[in-house]
Biotite code that builds the C-alpha atoms (Angstrom):
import biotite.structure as struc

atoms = struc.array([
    struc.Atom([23.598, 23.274, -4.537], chain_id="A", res_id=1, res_name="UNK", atom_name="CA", element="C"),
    struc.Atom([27.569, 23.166, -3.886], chain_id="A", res_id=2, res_name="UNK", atom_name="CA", element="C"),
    struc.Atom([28.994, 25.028, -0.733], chain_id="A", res_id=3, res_name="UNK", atom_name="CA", element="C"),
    struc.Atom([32.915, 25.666, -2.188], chain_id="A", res_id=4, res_name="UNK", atom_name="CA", element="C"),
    struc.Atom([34.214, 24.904, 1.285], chain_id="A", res_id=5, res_name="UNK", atom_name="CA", element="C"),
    struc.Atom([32.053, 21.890, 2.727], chain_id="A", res_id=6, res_name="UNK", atom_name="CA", element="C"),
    struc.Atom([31.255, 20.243, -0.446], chain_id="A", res_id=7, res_name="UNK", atom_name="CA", element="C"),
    struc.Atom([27.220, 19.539, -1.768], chain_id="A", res_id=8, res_name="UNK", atom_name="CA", element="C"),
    struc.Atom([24.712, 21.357, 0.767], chain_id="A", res_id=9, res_name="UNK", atom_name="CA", element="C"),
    struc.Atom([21.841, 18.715, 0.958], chain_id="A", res_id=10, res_name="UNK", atom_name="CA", element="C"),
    struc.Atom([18.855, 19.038, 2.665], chain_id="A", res_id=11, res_name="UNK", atom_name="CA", element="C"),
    struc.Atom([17.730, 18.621, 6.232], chain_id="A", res_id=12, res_name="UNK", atom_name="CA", element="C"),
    struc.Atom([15.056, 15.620, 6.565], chain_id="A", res_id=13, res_name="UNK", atom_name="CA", element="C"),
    struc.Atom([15.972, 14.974, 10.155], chain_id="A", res_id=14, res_name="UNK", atom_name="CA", element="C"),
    struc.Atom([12.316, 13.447, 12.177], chain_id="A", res_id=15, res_name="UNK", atom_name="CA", element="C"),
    struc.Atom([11.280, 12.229, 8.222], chain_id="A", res_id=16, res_name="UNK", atom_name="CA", element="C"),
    struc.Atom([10.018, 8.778, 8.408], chain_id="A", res_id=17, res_name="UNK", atom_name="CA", element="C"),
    struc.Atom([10.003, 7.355, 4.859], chain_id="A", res_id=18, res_name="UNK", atom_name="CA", element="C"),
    struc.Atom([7.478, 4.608, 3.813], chain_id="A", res_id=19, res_name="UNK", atom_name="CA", element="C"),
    struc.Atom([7.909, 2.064, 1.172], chain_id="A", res_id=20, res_name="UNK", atom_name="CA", element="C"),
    struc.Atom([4.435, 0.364, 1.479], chain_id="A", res_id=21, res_name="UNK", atom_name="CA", element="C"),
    struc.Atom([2.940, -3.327, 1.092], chain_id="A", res_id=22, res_name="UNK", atom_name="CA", element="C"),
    struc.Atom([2.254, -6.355, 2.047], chain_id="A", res_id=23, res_name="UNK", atom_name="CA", element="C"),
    struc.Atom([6.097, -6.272, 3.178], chain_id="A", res_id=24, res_name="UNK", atom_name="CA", element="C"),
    struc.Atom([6.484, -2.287, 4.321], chain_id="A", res_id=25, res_name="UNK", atom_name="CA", element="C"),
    struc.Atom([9.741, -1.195, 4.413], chain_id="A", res_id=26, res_name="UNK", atom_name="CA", element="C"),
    struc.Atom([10.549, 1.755, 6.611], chain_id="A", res_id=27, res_name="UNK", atom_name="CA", element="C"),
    struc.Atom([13.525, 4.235, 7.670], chain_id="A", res_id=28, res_name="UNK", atom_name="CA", element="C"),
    struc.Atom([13.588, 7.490, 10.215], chain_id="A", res_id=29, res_name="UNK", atom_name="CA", element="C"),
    struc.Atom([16.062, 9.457, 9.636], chain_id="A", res_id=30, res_name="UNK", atom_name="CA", element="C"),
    struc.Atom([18.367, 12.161, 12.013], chain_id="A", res_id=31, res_name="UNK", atom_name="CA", element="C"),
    struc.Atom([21.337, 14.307, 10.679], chain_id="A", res_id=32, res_name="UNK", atom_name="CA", element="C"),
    struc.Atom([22.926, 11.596, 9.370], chain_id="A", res_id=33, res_name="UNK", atom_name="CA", element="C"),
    struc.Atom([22.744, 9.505, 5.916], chain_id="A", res_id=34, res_name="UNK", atom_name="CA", element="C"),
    struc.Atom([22.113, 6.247, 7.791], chain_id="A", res_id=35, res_name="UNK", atom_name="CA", element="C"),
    struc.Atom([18.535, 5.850, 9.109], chain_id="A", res_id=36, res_name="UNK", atom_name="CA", element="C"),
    struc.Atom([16.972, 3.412, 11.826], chain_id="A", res_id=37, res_name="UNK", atom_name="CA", element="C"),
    struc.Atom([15.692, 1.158, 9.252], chain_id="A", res_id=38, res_name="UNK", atom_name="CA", element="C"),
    struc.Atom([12.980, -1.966, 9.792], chain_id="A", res_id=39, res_name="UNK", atom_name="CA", element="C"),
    struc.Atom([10.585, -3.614, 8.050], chain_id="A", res_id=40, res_name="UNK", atom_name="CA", element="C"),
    struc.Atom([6.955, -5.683, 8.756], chain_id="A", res_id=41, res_name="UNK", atom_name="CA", element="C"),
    struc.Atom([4.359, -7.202, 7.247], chain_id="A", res_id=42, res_name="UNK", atom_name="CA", element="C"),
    struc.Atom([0.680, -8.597, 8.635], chain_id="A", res_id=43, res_name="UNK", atom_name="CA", element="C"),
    struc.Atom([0.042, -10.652, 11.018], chain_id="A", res_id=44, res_name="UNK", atom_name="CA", element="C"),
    struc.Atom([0.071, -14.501, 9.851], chain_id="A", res_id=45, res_name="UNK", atom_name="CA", element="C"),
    struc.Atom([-3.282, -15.024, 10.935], chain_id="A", res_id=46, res_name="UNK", atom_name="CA", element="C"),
    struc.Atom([-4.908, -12.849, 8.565], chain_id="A", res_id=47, res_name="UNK", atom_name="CA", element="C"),
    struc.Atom([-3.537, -14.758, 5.357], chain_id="A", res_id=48, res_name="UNK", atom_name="CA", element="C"),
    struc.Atom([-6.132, -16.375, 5.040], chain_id="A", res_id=49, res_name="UNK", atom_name="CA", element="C"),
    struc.Atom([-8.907, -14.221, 6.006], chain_id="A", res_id=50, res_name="UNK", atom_name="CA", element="C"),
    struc.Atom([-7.860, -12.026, 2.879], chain_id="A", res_id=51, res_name="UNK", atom_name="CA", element="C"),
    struc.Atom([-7.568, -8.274, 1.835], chain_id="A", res_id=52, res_name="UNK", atom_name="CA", element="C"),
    struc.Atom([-9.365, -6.090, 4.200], chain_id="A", res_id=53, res_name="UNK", atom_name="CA", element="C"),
    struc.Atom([-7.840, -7.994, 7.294], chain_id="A", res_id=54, res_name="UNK", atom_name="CA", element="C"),
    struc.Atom([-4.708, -7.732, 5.670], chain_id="A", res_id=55, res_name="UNK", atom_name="CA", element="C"),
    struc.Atom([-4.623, -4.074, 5.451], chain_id="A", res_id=56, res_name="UNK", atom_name="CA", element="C"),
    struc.Atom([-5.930, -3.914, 9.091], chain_id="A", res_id=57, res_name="UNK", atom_name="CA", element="C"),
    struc.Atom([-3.184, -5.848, 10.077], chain_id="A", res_id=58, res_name="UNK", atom_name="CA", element="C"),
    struc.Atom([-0.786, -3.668, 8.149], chain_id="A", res_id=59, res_name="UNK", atom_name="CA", element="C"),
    struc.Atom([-1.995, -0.218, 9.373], chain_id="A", res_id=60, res_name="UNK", atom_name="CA", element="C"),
    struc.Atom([-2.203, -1.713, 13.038], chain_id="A", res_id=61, res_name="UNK", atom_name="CA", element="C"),
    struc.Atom([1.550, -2.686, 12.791], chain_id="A", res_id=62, res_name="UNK", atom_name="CA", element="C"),
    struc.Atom([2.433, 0.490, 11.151], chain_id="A", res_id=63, res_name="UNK", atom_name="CA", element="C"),
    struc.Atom([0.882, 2.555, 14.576], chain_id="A", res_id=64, res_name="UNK", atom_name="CA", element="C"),
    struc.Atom([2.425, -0.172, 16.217], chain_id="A", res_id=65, res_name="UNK", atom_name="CA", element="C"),
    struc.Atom([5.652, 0.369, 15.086], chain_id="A", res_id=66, res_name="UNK", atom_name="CA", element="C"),
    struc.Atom([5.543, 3.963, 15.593], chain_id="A", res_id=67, res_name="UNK", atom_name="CA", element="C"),
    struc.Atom([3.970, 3.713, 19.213], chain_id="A", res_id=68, res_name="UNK", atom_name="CA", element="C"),
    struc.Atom([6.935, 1.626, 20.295], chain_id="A", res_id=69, res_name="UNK", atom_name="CA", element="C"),
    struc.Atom([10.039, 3.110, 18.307], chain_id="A", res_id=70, res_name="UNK", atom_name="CA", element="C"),
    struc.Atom([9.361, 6.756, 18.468], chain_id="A", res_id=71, res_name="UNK", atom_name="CA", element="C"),
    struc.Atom([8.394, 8.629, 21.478], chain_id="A", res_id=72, res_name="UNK", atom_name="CA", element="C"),
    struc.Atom([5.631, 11.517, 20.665], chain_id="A", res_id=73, res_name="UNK", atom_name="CA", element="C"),
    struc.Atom([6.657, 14.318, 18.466], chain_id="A", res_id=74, res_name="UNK", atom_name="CA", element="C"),
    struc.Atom([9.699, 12.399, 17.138], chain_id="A", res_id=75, res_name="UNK", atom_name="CA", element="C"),
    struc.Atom([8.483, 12.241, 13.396], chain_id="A", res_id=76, res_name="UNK", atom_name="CA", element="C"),
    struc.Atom([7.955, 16.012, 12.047], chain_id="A", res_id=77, res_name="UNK", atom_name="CA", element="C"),
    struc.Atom([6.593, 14.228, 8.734], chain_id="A", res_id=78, res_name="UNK", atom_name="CA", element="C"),
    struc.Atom([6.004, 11.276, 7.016], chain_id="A", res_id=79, res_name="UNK", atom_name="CA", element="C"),
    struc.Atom([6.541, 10.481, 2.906], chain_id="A", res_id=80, res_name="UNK", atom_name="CA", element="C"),
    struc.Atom([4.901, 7.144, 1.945], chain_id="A", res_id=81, res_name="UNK", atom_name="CA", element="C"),
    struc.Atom([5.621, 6.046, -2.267], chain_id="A", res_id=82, res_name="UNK", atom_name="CA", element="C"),
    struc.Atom([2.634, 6.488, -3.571], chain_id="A", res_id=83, res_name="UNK", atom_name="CA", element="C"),
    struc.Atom([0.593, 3.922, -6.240], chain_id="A", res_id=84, res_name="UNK", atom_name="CA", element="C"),
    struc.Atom([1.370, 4.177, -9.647], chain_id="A", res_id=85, res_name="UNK", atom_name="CA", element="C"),
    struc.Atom([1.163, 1.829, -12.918], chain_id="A", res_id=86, res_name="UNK", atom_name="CA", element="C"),
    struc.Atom([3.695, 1.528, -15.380], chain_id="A", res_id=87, res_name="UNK", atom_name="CA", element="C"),
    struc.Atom([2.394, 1.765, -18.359], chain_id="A", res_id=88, res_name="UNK", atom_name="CA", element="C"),
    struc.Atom([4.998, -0.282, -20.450], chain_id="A", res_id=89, res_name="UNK", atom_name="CA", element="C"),
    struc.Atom([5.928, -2.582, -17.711], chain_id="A", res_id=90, res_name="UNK", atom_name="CA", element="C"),
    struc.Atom([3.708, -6.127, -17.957], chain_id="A", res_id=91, res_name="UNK", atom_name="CA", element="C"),
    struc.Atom([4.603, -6.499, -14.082], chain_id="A", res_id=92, res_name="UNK", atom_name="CA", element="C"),
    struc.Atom([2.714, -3.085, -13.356], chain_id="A", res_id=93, res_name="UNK", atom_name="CA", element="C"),
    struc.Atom([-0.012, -3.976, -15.443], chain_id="A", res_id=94, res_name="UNK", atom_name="CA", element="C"),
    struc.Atom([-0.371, -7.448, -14.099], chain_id="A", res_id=95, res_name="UNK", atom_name="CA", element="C"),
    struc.Atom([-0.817, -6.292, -10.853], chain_id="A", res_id=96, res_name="UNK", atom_name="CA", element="C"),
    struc.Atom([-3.050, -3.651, -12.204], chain_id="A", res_id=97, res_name="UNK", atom_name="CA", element="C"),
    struc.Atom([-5.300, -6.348, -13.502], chain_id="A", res_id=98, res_name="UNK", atom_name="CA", element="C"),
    struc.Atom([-4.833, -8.733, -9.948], chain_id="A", res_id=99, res_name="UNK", atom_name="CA", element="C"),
    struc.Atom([-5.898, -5.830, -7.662], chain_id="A", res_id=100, res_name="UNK", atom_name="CA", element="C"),
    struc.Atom([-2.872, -5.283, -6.207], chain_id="A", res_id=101, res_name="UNK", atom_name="CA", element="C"),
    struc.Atom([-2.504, -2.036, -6.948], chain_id="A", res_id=102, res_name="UNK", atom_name="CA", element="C"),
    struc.Atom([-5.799, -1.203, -5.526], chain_id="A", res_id=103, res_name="UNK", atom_name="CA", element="C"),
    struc.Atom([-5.128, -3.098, -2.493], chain_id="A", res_id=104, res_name="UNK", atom_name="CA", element="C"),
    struc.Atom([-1.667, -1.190, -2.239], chain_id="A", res_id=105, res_name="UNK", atom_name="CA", element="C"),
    struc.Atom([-3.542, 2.396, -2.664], chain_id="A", res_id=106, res_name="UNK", atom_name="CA", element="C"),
    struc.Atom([-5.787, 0.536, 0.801], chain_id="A", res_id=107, res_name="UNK", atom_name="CA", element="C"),
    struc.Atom([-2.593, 0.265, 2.583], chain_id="A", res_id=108, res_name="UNK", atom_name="CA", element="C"),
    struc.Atom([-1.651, 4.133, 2.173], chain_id="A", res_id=109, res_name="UNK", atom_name="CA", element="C"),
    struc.Atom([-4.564, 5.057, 2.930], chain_id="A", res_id=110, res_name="UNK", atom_name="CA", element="C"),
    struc.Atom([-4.170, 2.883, 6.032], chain_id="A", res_id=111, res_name="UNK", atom_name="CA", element="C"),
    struc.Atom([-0.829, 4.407, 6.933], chain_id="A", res_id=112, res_name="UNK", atom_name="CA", element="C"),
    struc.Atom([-2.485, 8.087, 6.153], chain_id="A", res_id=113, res_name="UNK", atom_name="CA", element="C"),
    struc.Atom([-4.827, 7.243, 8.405], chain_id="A", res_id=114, res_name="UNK", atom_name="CA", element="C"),
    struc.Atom([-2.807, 6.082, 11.217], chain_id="A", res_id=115, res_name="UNK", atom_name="CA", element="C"),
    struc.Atom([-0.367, 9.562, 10.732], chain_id="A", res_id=116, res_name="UNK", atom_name="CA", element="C"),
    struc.Atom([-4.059, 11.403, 11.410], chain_id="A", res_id=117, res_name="UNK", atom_name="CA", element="C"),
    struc.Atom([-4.298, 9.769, 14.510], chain_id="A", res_id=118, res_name="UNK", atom_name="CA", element="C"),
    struc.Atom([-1.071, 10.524, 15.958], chain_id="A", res_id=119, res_name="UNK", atom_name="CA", element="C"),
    struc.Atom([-1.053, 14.170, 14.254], chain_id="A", res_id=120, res_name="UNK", atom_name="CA", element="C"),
    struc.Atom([1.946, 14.456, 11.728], chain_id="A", res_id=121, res_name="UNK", atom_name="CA", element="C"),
    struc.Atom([1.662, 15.140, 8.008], chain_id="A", res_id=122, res_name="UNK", atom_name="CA", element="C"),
    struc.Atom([1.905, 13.307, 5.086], chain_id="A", res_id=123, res_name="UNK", atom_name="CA", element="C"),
    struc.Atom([3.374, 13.672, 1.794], chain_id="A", res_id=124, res_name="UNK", atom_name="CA", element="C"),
    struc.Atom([3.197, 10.968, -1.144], chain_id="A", res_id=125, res_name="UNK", atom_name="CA", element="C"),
    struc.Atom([5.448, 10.689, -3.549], chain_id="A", res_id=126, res_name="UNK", atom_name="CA", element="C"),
    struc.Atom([5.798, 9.151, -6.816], chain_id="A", res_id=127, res_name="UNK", atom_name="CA", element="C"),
    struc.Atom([8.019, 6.491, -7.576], chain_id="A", res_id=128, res_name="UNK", atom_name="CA", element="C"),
    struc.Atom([9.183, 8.155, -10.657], chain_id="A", res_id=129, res_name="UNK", atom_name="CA", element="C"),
    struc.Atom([9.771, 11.009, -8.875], chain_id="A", res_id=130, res_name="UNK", atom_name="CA", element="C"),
    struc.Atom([12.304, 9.525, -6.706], chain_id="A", res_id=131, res_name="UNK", atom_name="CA", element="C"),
    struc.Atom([13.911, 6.398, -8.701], chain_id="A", res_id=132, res_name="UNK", atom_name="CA", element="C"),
    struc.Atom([13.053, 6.703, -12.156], chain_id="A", res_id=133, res_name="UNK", atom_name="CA", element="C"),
    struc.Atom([12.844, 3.702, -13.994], chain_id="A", res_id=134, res_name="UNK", atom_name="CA", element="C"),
    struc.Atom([15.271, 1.988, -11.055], chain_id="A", res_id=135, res_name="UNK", atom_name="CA", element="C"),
    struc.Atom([14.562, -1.836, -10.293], chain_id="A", res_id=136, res_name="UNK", atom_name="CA", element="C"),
    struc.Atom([15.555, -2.628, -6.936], chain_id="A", res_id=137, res_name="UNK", atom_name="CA", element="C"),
    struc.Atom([18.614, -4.124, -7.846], chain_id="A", res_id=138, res_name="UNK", atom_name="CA", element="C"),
    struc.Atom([20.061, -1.003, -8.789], chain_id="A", res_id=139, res_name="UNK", atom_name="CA", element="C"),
    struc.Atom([18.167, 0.881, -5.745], chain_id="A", res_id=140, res_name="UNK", atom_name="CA", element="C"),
    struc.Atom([20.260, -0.984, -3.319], chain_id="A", res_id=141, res_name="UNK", atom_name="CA", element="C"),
    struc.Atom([22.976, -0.456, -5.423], chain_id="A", res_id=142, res_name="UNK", atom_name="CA", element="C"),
    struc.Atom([23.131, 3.186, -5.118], chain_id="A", res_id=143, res_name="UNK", atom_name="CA", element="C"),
    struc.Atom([21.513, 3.212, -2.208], chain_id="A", res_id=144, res_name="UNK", atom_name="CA", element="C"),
    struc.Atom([24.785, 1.421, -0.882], chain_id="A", res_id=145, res_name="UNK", atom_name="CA", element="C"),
    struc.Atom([27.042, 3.845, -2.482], chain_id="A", res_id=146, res_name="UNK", atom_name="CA", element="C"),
    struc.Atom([25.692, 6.620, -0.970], chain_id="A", res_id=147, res_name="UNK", atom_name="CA", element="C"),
    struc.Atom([25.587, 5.609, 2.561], chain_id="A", res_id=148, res_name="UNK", atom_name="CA", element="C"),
    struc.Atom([27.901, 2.314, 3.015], chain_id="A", res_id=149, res_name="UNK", atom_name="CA", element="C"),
    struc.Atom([25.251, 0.437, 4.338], chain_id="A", res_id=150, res_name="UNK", atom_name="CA", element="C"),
    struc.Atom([23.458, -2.747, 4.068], chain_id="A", res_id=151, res_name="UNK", atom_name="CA", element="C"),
    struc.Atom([19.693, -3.448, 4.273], chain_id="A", res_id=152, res_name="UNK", atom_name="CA", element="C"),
    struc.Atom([17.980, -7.253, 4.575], chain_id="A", res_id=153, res_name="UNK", atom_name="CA", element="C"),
    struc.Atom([15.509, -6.563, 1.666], chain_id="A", res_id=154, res_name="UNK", atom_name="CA", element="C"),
    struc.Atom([14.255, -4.216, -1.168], chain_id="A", res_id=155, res_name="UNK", atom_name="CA", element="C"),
    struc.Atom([11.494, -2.366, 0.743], chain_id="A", res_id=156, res_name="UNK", atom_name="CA", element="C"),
    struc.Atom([14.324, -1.460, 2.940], chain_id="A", res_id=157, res_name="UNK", atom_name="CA", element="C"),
    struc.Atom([16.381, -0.222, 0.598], chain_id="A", res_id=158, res_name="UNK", atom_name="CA", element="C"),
    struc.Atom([13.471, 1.895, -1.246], chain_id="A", res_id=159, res_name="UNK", atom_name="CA", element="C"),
    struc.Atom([12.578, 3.542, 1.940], chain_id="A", res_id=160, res_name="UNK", atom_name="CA", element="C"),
    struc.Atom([16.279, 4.470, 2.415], chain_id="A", res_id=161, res_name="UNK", atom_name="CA", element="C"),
    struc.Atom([15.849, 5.412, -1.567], chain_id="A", res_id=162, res_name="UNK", atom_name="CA", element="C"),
    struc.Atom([12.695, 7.664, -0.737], chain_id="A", res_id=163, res_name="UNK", atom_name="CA", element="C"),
    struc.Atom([14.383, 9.617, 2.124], chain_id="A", res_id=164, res_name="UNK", atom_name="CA", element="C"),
    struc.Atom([17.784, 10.265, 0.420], chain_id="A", res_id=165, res_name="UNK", atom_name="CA", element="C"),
    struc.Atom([16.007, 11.665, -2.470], chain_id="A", res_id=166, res_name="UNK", atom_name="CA", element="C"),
    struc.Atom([14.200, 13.719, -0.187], chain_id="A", res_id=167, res_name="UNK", atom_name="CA", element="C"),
    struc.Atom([18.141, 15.213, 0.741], chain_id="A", res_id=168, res_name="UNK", atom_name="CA", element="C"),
    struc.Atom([18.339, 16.017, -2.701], chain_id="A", res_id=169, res_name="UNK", atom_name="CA", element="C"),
    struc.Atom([21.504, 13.212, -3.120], chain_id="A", res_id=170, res_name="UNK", atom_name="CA", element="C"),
    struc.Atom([19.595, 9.466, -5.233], chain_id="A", res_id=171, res_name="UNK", atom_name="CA", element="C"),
    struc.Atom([17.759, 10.447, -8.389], chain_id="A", res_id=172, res_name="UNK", atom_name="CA", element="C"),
    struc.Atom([20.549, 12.155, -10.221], chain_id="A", res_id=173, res_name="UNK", atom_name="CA", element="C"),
    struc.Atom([23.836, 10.336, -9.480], chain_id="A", res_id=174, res_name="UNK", atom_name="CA", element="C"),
    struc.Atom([24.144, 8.951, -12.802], chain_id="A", res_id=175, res_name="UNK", atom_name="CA", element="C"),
    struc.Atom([23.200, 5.206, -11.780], chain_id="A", res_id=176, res_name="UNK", atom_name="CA", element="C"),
    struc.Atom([21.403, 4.212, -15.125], chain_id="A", res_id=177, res_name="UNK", atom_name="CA", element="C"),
    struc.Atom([18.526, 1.594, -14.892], chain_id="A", res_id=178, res_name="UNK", atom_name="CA", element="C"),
    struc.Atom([19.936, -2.014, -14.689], chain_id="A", res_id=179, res_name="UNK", atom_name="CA", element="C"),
    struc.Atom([23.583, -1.048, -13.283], chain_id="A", res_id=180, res_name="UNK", atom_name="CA", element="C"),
])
């Protein structure tokens, strides 16, 4: 949509906390503007080597952790967490198919789901070909930096920013092919 006076009219996704999930989430709230509070975690040490279901305890304890301690109550409005999905003609999405760690991936949302029940806001997944496309992260932060000037320490970072500025209606169709 294109206001004639005050340019492309995107939409609002102020008190949106977008999730890119994992053993490494990546995370970003956002307010009016196109540059979120952006972090990142990952389990506790200690639970490396005690092995999936700790790990995803671990994960969905710092995820309430991390919004106990960043965001007072009522803050978030809504939460959208990238959903699981399998590439059909990628070997690196089938791989991890095969592995498990897809399934332990679709643990962690759950986990995170979970978690937003407990402190009362609403989910919404999303599809990572919804919002990127056949993107690899290089070319996520890549337009990701375009858009908004800014520079994130790793890819989940950079998907979660992806994730909410498609939500605005501004990432999938700027014209960034896959690769550049």
């Amino acid at each position: 949509m294109e206001n004639k006076i005050f340019g492309p009219v995107y939409k609002n996704i102020a008190e949106t906390l977008t999730i890119d999930p994992g053993d490494h989430t990546g995370w970003a709230y956002w307010d009016l503007s196109l540059r979120p509070v952006v972090g990142s975690f990952t389990y506790a040490s200690e639970f490396k080597k005690l092995g999936k279901p700790w790990q995803i305890y671990s994960l969905a304890e710092n995820f309430g952790n991390m919004i106990r301690d960043n965001f007072a109550d009522g803050l978030i409005k809504q939460v959208v967490i990238e959903e699981v999905s399998v590439w059909e003609n990628s070997l690196k999405s089938m791989a991890a198919a095969k592995r498990g760690d897809l399934f332990k991936l679709a643990m962690v949302i759950g986990g995170y789901i979970h978690v937003c029940g407990d402190f009362g806001i609403p989910v919404r997944l999303v599809k990572p070909n919804d919002w990127k496309g056949q993107l690899p992260d290089d070319a996520v932060a890549r337009r990701v930096t375009a858009i908004n000037g800014q520079q994130y320490p790793n890819p989940h970072i950079y998907s979660a920013v992806g994730i909410g500025l498609n939500e605005a209606g501004i990432f999938k169709d700027m014209g960034v092919k896959s690769g550049r």
